[in-house]
C-alpha positions as CSV (number, residue, x, y, z in Angstrom):
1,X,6.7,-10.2,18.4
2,X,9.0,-7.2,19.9
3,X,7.4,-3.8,19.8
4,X,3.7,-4.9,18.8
5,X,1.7,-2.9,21.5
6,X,0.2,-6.1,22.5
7,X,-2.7,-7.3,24.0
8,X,-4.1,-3.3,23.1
9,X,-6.9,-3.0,20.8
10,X,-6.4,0.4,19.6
11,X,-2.5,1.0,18.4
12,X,-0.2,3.8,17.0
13,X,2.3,2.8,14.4
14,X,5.0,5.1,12.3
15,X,5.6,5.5,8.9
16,X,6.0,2.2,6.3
17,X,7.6,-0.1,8.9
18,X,4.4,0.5,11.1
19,X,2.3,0.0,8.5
20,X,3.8,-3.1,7.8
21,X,3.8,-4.1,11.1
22,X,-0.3,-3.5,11.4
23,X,-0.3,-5.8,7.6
24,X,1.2,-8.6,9.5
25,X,-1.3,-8.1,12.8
26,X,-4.3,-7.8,10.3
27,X,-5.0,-4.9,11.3
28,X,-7.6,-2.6,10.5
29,X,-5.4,0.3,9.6
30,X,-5.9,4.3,9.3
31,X,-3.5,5.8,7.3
32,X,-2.4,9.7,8.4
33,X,-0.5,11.8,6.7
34,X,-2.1,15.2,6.9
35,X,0.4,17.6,5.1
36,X,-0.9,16.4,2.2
37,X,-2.0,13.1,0.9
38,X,-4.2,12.3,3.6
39,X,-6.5,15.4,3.4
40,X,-6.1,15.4,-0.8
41,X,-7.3,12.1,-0.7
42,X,-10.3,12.6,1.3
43,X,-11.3,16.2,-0.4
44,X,-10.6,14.6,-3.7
45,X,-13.0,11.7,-2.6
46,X,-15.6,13.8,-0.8
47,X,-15.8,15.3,-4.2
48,X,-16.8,12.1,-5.8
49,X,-13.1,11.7,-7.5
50,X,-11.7,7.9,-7.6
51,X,-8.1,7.9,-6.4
52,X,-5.5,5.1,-7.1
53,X,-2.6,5.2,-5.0
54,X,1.0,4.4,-6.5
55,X,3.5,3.9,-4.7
56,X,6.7,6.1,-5.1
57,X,8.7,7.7,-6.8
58,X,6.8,9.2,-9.4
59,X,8.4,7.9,-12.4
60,X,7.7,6.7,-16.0
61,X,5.8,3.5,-14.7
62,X,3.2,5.6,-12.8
63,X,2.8,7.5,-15.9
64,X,2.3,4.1,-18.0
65,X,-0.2,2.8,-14.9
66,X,-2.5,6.4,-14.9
67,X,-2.3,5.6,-19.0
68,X,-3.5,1.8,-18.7
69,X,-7.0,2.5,-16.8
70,X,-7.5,5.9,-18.4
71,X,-6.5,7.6,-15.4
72,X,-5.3,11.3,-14.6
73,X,-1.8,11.3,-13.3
74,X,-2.0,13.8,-10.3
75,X,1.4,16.0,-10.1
76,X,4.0,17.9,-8.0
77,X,2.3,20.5,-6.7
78,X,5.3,23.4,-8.5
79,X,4.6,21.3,-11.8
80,X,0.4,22.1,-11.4
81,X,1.1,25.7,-10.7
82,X,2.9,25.9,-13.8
83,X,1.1,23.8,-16.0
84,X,-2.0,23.1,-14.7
85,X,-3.3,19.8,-13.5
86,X,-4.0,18.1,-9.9
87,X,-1.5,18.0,-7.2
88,X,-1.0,17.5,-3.9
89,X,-2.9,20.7,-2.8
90,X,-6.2,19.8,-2.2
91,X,-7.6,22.6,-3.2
92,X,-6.9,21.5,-7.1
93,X,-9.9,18.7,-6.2
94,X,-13.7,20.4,-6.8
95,X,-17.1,19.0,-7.7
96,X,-15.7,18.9,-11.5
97,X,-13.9,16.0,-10.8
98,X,-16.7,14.0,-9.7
99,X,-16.2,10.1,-11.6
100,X,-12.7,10.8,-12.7
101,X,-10.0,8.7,-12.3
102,X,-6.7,9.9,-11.0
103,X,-3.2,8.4,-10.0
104,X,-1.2,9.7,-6.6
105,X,2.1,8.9,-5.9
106,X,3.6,10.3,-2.6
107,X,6.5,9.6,-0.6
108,X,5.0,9.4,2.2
109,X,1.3,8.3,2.4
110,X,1.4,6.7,-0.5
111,X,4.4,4.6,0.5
112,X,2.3,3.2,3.4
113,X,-0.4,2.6,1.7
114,X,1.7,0.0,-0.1
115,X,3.4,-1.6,2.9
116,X,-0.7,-2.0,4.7
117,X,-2.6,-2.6,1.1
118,X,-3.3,-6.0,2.4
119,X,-5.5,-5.3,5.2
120,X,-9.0,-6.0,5.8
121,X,-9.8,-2.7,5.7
122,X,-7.2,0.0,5.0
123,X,-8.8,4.4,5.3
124,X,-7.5,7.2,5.0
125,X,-8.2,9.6,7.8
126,X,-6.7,13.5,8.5
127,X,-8.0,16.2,10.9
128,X,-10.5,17.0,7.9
129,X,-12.6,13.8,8.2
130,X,-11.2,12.6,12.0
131,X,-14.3,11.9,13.5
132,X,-16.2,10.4,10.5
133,X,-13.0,7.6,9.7
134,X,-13.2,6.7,13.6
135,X,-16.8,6.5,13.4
136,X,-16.0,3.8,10.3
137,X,-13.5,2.2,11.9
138,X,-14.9,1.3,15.0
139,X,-18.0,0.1,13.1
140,X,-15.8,-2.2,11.3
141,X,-14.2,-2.9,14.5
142,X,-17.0,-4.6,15.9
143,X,-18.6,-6.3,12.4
144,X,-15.4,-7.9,12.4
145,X,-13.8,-8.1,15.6
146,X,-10.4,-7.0,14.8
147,X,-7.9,-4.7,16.1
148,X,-7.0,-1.3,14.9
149,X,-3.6,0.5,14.3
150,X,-3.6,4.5,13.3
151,X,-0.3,5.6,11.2
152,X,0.8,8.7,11.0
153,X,3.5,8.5,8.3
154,X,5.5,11.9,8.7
155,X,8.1,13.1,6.3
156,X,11.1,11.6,4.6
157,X,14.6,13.6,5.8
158,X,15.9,14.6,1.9
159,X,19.4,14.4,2.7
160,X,19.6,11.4,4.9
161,X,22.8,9.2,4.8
162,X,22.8,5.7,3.7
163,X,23.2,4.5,7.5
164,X,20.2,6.8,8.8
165,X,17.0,6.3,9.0
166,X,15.0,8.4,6.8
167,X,11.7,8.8,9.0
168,X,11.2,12.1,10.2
169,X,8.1,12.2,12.8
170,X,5.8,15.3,11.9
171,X,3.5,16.7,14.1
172,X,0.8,17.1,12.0
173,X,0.3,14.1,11.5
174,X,0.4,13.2,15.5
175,X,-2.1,15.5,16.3
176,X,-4.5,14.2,13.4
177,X,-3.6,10.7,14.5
178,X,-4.4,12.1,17.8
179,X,-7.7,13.4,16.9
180,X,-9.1,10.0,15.7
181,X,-7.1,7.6,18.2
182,X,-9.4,9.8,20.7
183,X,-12.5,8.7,19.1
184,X,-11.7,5.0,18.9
185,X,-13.5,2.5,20.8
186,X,-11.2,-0.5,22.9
187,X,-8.5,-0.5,25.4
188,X,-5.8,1.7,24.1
189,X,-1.9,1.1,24.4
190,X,0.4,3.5,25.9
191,X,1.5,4.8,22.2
192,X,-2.1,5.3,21.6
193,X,-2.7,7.2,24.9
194,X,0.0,9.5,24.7
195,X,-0.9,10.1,21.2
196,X,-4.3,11.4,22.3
197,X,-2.5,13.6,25.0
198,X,-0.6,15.2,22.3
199,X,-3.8,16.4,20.8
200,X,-5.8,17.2,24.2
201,X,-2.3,19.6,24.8
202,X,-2.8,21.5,21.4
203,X,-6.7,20.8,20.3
204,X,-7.0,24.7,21.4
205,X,-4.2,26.1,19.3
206,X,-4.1,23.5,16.5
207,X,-4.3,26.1,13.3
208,X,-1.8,27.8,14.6
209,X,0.8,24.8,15.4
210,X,-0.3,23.3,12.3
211,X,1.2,27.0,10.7
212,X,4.1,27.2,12.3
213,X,5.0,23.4,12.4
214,X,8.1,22.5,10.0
215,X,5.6,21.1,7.3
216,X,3.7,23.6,7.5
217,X,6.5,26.0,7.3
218,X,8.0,24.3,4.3
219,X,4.3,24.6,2.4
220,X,3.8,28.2,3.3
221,X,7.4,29.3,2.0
222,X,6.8,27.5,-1.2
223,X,3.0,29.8,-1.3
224,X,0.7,27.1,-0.6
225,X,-0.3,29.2,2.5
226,X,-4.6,27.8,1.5
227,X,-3.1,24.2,1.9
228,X,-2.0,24.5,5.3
229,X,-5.3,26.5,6.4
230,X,-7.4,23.9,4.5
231,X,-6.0,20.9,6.0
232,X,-5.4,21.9,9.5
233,X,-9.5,22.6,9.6
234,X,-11.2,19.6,12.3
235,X,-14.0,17.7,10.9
236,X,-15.5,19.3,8.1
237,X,-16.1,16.1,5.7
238,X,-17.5,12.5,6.7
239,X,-15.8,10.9,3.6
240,X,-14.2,8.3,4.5
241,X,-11.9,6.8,2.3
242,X,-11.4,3.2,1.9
243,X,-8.8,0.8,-0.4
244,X,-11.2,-0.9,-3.0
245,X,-10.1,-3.1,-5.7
246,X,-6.9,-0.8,-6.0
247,X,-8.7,2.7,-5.5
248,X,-9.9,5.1,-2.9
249,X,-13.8,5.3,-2.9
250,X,-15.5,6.6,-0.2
251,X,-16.8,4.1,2.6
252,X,-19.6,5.8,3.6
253,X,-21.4,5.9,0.5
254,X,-24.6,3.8,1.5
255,X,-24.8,0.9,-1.3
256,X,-20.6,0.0,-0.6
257,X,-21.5,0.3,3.3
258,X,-23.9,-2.0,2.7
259,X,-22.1,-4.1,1.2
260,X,-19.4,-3.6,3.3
261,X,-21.0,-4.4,6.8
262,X,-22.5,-7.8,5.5
């Protein structure tokens, strides 16, 4: 197949079509989408929270799928402010929420969860948990002998014709793809090399890039100035989430990593 970074172990992949292009492989894929759902994901999990990803939008039938398993339906981040609830900010996740069910849709993240749910082993990784989903990965990497592909989905153009692509590459999410790709174990394609370059380049200055990037910008001007600070921070959780059974749980509890690593 064109375009499939072949014979490299460790790949990079974009957005939904990459995702679906690591499905295909059999991948073991890590999903990156750092401003937010990425790093809501794993604080919500590192918090003991079960999240079940729902593919977009967020309509009436993600409403009626949170209602069927007696699940929180997690909200626009404007909507929480408002009204209360859990968003997309991170930061709405805490020890509280410890056993809870919750329902995230995304455009982005969520969306390639969908198009990679099918993999043997599909985790979420961010800057927040880099190290500790590499560290996973290439476990599972040798257990099972299979390849890995890193996706860093980036953001959806709002006013994109119907003849454009609506992909629009963010860097957050390269340099958090970056930061793991760099910690993977196997022979590394060009994508993959270039993507670890891109974090070597800014690894020094990465808060502030992070700030001023245009996700970050678009955050901060909307006042979730904490998000961007929280989720631009480099290893501070080894929770790793991982897609069981239709839900994030976190991979490195011991009993599932047992199980897991049979």
């Amino acid at each position: 197949m064109f375009f499939d970074q072949s014979p490299y172990e460790i790949k990079v992949e974009w957005g939904q079509r990459g995702a679906r292009a690591a499905s295909e492989r059999g991948d073991i894929v890590i999903i990156v989408d750092v401003l937010s759902f990425s790093s809501t994901v794993v604080t919500a999990v590192d918090h003991g929270a079960e999240i079940y990803p729902y593919p977009p939008p967020l309509d009436e039938r993600a409403k009626s799928f949170a209602a069927s398993i007696h699940a929180q339906m997690v909200v626009g981040r404007t909507e929480a402010v408002r009204f209360g609830g859990h968003s997309l900010s991170p930061l709405t996740f805490a020890p509280a929420d410890r056993g809870q069910k919750f329902v995230m849709c995304s455009l982005n993240g969520a969306a390639c969860v969908s198009m990679a749910a099918k993999v043997p082993a599909l985790l979420i990784g961010c800057l927040l948990n880099a190290s500790a989903a590499a560290d996973m990965a290439n476990r599972l990497q040798r257990n099972w002998k299979t390849n890995i592909t890193v996706v860093p989905c980036g953001e959806t153009w709002p006013d994109a014709l119907e003849n454009e692509h609506k992909l629009r590459p963010g860097i957050e999410d390269y340099l958090g793809a970056g930061l793991i790709v760099s910690k993977l174990t196997g022979r590394k394609s060009p994508e993959a090399e270039v993507c670890v370059g891109a974090f070597e380049y800014a690894k020094n200055k990465l808060g502030e890039l992070i700030w001023d990037c245009a996700s970050g910008r678009e955050l901060r001007e909307r006042g979730f100035e904490q998000d961007v600070i929280h989720c631009a921070k480099a290893d501070t959780s080894q929770a790793v989430p991982i897609l069981h059974e239709n839900r994030f749980v976190n991979a490195n509890e011991p009993a599932f990593l047992q199980s897991l690593l049979r």
